[in-house]
Structure formats: structure tokens, C-alpha cells
C-alpha positions in Angstrom: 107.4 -55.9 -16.6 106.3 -57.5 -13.2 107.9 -60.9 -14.4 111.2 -59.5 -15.5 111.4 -58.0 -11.8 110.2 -60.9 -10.4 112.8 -63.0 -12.2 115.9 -61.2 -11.6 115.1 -61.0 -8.2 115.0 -65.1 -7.9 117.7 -65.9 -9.8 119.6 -63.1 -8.2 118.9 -65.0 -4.7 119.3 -68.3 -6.1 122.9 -67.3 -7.2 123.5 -65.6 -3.9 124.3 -62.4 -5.5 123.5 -58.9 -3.6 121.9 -56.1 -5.5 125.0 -54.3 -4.7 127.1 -56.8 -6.1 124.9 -56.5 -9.0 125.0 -52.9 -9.3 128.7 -52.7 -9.2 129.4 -55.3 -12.1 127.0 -53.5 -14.1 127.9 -49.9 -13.4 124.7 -48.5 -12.2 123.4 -47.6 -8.5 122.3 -49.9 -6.3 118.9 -48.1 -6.1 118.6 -48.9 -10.3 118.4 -52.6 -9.8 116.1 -52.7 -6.7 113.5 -50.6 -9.3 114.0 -53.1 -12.0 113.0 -55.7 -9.7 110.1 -53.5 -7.9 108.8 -53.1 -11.8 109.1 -49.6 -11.6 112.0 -48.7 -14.0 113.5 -51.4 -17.0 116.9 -51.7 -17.9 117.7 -51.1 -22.0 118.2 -53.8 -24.0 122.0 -53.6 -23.7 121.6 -54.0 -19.9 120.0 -56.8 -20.4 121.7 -58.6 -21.8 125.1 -58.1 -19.6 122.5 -59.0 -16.7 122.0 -62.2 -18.2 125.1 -63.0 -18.9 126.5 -62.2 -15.4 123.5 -64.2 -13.8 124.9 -67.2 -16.3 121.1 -67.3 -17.6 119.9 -67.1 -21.2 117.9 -64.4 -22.3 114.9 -66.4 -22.5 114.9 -67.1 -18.9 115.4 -63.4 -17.5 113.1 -61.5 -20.3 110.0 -62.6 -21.8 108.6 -61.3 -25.4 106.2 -59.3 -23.7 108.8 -58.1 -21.4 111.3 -57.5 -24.1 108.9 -55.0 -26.1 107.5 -53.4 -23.0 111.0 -52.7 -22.7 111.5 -51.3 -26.1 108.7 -48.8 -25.6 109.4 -47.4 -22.3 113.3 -47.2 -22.1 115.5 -44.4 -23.5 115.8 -44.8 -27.8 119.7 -44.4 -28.0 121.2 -46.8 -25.5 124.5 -46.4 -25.9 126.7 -44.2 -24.5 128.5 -42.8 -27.4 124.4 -41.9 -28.8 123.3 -40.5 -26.0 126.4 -38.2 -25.8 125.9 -37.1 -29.8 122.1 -37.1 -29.2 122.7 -34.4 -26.5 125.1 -32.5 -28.3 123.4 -32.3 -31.6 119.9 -30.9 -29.8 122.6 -28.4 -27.8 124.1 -27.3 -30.5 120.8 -26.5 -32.0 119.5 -25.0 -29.2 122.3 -22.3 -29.6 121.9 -22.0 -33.4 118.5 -20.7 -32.4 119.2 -18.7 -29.9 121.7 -16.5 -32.0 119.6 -16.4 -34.3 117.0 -15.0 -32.0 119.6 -12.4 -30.7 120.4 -10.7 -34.1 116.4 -11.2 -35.3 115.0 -9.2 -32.3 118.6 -6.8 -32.3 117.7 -5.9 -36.1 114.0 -5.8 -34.8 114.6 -3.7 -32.1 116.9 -1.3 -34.5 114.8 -1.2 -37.1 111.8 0.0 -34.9 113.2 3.2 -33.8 113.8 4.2 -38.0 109.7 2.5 -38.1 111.4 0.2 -40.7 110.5 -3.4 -39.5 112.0 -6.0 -41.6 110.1 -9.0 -40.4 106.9 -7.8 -41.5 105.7 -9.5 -38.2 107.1 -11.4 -35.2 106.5 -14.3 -36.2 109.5 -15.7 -36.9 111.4 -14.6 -33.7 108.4 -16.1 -32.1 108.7 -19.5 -33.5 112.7 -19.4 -32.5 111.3 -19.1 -29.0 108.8 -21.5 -29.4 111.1 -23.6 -30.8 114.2 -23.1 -27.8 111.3 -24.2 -25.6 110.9 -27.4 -27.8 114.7 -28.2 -27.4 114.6 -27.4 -23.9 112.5 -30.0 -23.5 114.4 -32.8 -25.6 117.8 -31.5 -23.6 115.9 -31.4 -20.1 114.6 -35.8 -20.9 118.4 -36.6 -22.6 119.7 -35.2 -19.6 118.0 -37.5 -17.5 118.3 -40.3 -19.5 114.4 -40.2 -20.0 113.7 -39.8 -23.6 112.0 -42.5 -24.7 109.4 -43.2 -27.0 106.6 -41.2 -25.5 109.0 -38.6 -25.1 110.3 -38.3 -28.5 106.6 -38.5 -29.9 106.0 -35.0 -27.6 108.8 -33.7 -29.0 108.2 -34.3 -32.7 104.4 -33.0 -32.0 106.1 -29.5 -30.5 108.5 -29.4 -33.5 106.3 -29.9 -36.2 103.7 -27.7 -35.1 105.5 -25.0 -34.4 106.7 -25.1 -38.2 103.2 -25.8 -39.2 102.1 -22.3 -37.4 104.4 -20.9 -38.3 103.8 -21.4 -42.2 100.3 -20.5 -41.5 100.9 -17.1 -39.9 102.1 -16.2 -43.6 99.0 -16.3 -44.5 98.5 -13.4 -42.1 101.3 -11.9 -42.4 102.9 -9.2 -45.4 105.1 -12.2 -46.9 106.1 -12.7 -50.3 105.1 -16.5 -50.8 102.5 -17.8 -53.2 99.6 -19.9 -52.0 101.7 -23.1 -53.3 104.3 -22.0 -51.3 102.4 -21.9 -47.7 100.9 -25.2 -48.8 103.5 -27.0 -49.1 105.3 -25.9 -46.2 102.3 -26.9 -44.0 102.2 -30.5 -45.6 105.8 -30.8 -44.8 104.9 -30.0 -41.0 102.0 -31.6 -40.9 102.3 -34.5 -42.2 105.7 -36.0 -40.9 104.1 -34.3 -37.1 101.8 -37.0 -37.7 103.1 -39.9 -38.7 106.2 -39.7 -36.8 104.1 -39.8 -33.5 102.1 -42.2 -34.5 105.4 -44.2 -35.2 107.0 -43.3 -31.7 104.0 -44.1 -30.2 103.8 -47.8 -32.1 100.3 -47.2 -33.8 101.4 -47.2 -37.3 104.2 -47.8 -39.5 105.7 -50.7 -39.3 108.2 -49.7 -42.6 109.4 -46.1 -41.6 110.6 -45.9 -44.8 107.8 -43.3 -45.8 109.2 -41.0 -42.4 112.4 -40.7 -43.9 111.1 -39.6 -47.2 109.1 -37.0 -45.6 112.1 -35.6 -43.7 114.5 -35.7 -47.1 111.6 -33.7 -48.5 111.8 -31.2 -45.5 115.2 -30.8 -45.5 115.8 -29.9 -49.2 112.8 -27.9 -49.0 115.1 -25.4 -46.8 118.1 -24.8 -49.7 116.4 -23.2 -52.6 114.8 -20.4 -49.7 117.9 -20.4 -48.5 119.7 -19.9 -52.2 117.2 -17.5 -53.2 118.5 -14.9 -50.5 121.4 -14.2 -52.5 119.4 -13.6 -55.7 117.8 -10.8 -53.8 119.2 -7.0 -53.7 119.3 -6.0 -49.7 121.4 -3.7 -48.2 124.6 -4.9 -47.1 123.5 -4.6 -43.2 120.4 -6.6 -44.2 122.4 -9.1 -46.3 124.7 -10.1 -43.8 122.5 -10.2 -41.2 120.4 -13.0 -43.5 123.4 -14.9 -44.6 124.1 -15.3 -40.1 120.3 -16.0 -39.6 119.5 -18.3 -42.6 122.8 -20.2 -42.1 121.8 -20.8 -38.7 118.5 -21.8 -39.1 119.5 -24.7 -42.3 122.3 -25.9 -39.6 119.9 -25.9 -36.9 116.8 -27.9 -38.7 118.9 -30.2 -40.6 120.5 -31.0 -37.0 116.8 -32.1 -35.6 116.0 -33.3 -38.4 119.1 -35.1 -38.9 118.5 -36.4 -35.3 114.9 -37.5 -35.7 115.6 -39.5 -38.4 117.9 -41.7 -36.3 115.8 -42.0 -33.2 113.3 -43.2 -36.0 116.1 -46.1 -37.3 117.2 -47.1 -34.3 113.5 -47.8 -32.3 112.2 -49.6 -35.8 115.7 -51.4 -35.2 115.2 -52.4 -31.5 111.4 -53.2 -31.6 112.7 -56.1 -34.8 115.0 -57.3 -32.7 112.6 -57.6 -29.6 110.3 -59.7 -31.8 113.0 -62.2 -32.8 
């Protein structure tokens, strides 16, 4: 986006208007609009377009096409405050879904060990909630910074869906009581939406995300009839309430990424549309 730089820099001078200035009518630093007009950082789209109309310029003269989806690809998805916020609370409040649930899973694991009466008949699925805190850590770590963008989200989507992905196929090594079916289709539904929503993020394929969304209804209603089964099941009471905490966290916690995902998805299909106007 050399031109955009280039461009607000002249009709910045040409208006007599200090980056300072600038910066204070737009409510960013000073240092923000000296890198949009080095090239090395781009304003959102909302930004913009307040930029254009305090220079008294149209659109058109400030941003190109090119500049407008270069923009689109490498500035934060969710632009507006009021996202951003919900964006960062939703992956938060995730991120502690899982880490109760890892708590009481490795508590009951740990309990359990001394009797030599394991319930998880392995560690795999504590070691996918770790895997999977490290995933949200991530997200949290780029929201935080206001650097989750595109790219960004496409990592994140890789790191969620594959950790479901191995973890579905560590069933087939482990003592669990799935059919073949089963593990199947809980690998396609990690596999294939940690493919194509990538791909998406990334601006390869999918022009229509409309297939994306079906993929992540599928996953999410995939979760309730495991999750209704548990009470068809005779456990102990210990065990029984322990499962309603931990499968009531995780169905809260993945529809919450999930949930999330599928707006990120809406609202970059949204904004690279509105770039090519």
C-alpha cells in the first residue's frame, strides 16, 4: 500500500495538516499515521474512510482498488470496537471453559490413579484441552494487540481443527466406545472445515462461504447427541456429576469458537465485497 502512504502524506501537506493533528482527530497515536504513510501498517476500512472525510477527499483519491483489498487482507477482521471487545471476550471465556475442564479432568485422573481406576482410558483428552488453551492463547495474545487478521485467523483455524482432528484419531488408539463411523465422521468434521476455512482466510478459495457455515452447523450439532447420550448412561454419581461440569463446558466452549469463527468468516467475505465495489 506504498500509494495509499504516499497519498495521505501529500494531501496531508497540501492541506497543511500535522500528523499530530491527524492523529488526534482520529484517535490514534501519532506514531500510527507516520506507519500508514511509511507503508508499513494500514488503517481498517473504517479508518479510512474518517481519514478521507477529514482530509475533504473522496475515497477514490486517498485509496486505490488495489490498495483497498491489500487492506482487507492485512488488517484486523472485526474493526469495530464493540467486535473486537466481544471477539476478545468470547475466546476468554473459552479459554476458561477449558481450563476448568482441564482442572477436574486431571483432578479425577489424578484420583482415580491411586484406586488404578483411570476413567479416561487415555490422556488424550486432557491433552487436547492443553493443546487447545495453547490455541486460544494464541487468538487472545493477536486480539490483544489488535493483530488478528486474516493470516492470523487462518493459523488459528489450522491449530483448532487439528487438534480435534487428532484428537478423533487417537480413538482409534485408544479403549473408546465409538464405532468406526463414529471416528470417521468426527475427522471429516475437523478436517474438512480446517481446510477450507484457511483456504478462505487466506483468499484462495471460496468466494460463497456458504458451504463454511454448513460445515460448522454440522460441527456444532454433532456435539448434542454425545453430549445427550451421557445421561442415558449408568455412572456413579461422582462420575456423573463430574461429566455433566466437563461436557457442559466443553459444548459451551466449542460452540463459542465455533460461534466466533463463523463471524470472522461473515464479516471478511463482507469487507473484501465491499472493497471490490
Amino acid at each position: 500500500m506504498a500509494e495509499f502512504g504516499e497519498n495521505l502524506r501529500r494531501i496531508r501537506e497540501e492541506k497543511g495538516i500535522t500528523q499530530q493533528t491527524m492523529a488526534d482527530h482520529l484517535y490514534v497515536t501519532r506514531q500510527a499515521v507516520s506507519r500508514w504513510e511509511g507503508g508499513s501498517r494500514y488503517p481498517d476500512l473504517m479508518t479510512a474512510k474518517k481519514m478521507s472525510r477529514y482530509l475533504g477527499v473522496s475515497m477514490d483519491e486517498l485509496v486505490s482498488d488495489d490498495d483497498m483489498q491489500e487492506a482487507v487482507e492485512k488488517t484486523v477482521i472485526l474493526e469495530t470496537p464493540v467486535a473486537q471487545k466481544v471477539q476478545l471476550v468470547l475466546m476468554t471465556l473459552a479459554f476458561m471453559g477449558f481450563t476448568t475442564m482441564l482442572v477436574i479432568e486431571i483432578s479425577y485422573l489424578l484420583s482415580n490413579l491411586i484406586n488404578k481406576m483411570v476413567y479416561f482410558d487415555s490422556y488424550g483428552i486432557p491433552l487436547r484441552n492443553i493443546m487447545l488453551l495453547l490455541v486460544l492463547g494464541y487468538g487472545i495474545f493477536h486480539a490483544v494487540g489488535d493483530k488478528l487478521n486474516p493470516r492470523v485467523a487462518s493459523v488459528l483455524s489450522v491449530l483448532y481443527f487439528g487438534t480435534g482432528a487428532l484428537a478423533n484419531l487417537a480413538t482409534v488408539l485408544g479403549d473408546y466406545n465409538y464405532s468406526m463411523l463414529e471416528i470417521v465422521w468426527g475427522i471429516f468434521l475437523n478436517v474438512v472445515p480446517g481446510i477450507l476455512i484457511p483456504l478462505f482466510f487466506e483468499g484462495r478459495i471460496l468466494h460463497n462461504p456458504m458451504l463454511i457455515y454448513i460445515m460448522l452447523a454440522l460441527g456444532s450439532l454433532s456435539n448434542i447427541p454425545y453430549y445427550i447420550s451421557m445421561f442415558t448412561e449408568d455412572y456413579p454419581v461422582e462420575m456423573y456429576v463430574m461429566l455433566l461440569i466437563v461436557n457442559t463446558l466443553s459444548l459451551i466452549a466449542h460452540t463459542l469458537i465455533i460461534g466466533l469463527l463463523a463471524y470472522m468468516v461473515f464479516a471478511l467475505h463482507r469487507k473484501r465485497k465491499q472493497a471490490t465495489l
